[in-house]
C-alpha positions as CSV (number, residue, x, y, z in Angstrom):
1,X,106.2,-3.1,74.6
2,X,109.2,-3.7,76.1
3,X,111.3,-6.8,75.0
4,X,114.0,-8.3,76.7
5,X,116.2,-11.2,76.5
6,X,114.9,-14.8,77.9
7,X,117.5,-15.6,79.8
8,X,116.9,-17.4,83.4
9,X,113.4,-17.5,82.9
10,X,113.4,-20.8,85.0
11,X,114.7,-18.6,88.4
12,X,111.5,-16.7,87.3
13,X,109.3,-19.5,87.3
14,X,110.8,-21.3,90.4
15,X,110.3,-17.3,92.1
16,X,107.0,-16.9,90.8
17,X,105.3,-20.6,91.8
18,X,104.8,-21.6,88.3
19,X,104.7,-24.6,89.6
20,X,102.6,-24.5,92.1
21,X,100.2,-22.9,89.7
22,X,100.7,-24.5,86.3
23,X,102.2,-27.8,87.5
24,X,105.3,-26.6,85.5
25,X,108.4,-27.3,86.7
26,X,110.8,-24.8,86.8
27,X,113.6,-26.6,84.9
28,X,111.5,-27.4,82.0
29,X,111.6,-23.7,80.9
30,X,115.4,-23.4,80.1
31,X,116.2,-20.2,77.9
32,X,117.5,-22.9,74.8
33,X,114.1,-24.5,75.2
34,X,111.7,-21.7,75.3
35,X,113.4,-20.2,72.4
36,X,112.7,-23.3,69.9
37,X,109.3,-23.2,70.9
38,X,109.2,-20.0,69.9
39,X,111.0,-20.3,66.8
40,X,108.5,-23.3,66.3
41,X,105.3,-21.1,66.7
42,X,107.0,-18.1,65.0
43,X,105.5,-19.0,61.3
44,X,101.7,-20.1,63.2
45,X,100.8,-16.1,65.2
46,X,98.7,-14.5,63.3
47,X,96.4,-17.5,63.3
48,X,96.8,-18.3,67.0
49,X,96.2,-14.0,67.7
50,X,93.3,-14.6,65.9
51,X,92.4,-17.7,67.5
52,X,93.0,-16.6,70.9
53,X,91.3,-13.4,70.2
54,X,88.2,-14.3,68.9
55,X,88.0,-16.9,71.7
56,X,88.1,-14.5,74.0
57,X,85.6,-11.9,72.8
58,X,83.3,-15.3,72.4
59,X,83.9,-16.3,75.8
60,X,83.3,-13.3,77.1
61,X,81.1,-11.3,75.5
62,X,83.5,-8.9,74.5
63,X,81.6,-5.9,72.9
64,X,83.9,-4.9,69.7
65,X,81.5,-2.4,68.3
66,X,84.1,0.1,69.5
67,X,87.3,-2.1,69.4
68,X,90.1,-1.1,67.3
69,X,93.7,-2.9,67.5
70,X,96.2,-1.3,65.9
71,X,99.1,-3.6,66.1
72,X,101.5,-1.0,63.8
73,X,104.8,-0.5,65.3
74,X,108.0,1.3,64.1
75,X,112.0,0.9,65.3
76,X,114.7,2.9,64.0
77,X,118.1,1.9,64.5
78,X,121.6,3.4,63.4
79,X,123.3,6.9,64.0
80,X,121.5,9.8,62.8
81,X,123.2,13.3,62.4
82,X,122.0,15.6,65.1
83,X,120.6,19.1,63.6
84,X,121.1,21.7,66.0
């Protein structure tokens, strides 16, 4: 909901024990490289959504009787006139 640049995401990690968590290191999440693995998955996310999605409602009994995901979203970019 709120994108931002990835830049120094390892400071993040190294700040945030992904490490110590994950077993990451900190270096291997350089801006250049997270940004190919995301241009590598890029073609692949509705199927891994999906995926990860109904994995989850399977794992955890999820009750989506009453679910609804509306994913829509709308930008507008540019200079408008203002009406007064």
């Amino acid at each position: 909901m709120s994108p931002a640049p990835l830049v120094r995401v390892e400071d993040w990690a190294r700040c945030w024990a992904v490490e110590e968590v994950f077993g990451i290191e900190p270096g291997l999440l350089n801006d250049d490289r997270l940004a190919r693995a995301l241009d590598a998955i890029a073609p692949h996310l509705e199927h891994i959504a999906g995926t990860v999605g109904a994995r989850a409602i399977g794992e955890f009994g999820i009750d989506v009787a009453r679910m609804h995901w509306d994913v829509t979203s709308m930008s507008v970019h540019g200079a408008f006139p203002v009406e007064g």
